[in-house]
C-alpha positions as CSV (number, residue, x, y, z in Angstrom):
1,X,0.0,0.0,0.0
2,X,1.1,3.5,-0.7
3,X,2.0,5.5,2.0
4,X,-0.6,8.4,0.0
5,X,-2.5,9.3,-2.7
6,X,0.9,11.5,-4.0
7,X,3.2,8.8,-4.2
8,X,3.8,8.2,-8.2
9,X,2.7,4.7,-8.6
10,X,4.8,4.1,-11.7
11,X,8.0,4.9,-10.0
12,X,7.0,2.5,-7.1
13,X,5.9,-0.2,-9.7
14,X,9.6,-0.3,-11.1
15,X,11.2,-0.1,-7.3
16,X,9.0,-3.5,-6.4
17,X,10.1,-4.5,-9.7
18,X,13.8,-3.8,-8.7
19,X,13.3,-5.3,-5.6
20,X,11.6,-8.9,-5.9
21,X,11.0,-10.6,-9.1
22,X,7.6,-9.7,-9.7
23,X,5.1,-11.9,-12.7
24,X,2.3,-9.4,-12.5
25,X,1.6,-5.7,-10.4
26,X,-1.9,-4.5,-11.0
27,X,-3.8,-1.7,-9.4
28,X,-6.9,-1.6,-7.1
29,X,-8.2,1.5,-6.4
30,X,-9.4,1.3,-2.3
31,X,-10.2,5.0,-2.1
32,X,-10.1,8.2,-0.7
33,X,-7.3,8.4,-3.9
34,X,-5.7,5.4,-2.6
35,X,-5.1,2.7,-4.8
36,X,-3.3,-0.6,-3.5
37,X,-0.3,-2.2,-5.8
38,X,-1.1,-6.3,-5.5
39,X,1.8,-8.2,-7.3
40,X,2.1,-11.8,-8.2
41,X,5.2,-13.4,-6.7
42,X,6.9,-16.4,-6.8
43,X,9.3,-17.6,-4.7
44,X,11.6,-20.1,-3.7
45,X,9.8,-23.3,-1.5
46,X,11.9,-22.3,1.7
47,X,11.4,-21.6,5.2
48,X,11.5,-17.2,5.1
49,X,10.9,-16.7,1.8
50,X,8.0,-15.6,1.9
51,X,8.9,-13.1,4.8
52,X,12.0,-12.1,2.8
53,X,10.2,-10.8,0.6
54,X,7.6,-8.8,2.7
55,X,10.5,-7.4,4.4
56,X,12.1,-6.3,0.8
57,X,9.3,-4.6,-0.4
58,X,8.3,-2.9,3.2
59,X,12.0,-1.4,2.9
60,X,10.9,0.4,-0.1
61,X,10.6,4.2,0.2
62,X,6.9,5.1,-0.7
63,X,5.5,2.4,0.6
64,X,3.3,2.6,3.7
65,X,2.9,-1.6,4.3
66,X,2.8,-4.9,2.3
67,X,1.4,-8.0,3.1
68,X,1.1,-11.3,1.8
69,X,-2.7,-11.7,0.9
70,X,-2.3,-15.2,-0.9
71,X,-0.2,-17.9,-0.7
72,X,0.3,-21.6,-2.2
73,X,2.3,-23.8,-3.7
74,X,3.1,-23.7,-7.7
């Protein structure tokens, strides 16, 4: 989630990008001008992994929180 309305989404598309290999971002608008960035990851079948990657993209400047809303095995 962005930490505002202001934050360019773009630029924080490519800095999740940058961060975590990402298969899909898309946007979903939640309101009040917020919209929420949901991206499909994969990762590696590892104890962490998945809480390396919340960590990654919570160190990113912009954004306000990230969560893992979906998880399963590939």
């Amino acid at each position: 989630m962005p930490e505002s309305p202001d934050v360019d989404r773009e630029a924080l598309k490519a800095a999740v990008k940058a961060a975590v290999q990402v298969d899909d971002i898309r946007e979903e608008p939640i309101g009040f001008g917020l919209v929420a960035l949901k991206a499909a990851i994969v990762v590696p079948d590892k104890a962490g992994a998945p809480d390396e990657v919340e960590a990654a993209l919570q160190q990113i400047e912009g954004v306000a929180s990230a969560e893992i809303i979906e998880s399963t095995l590939v």
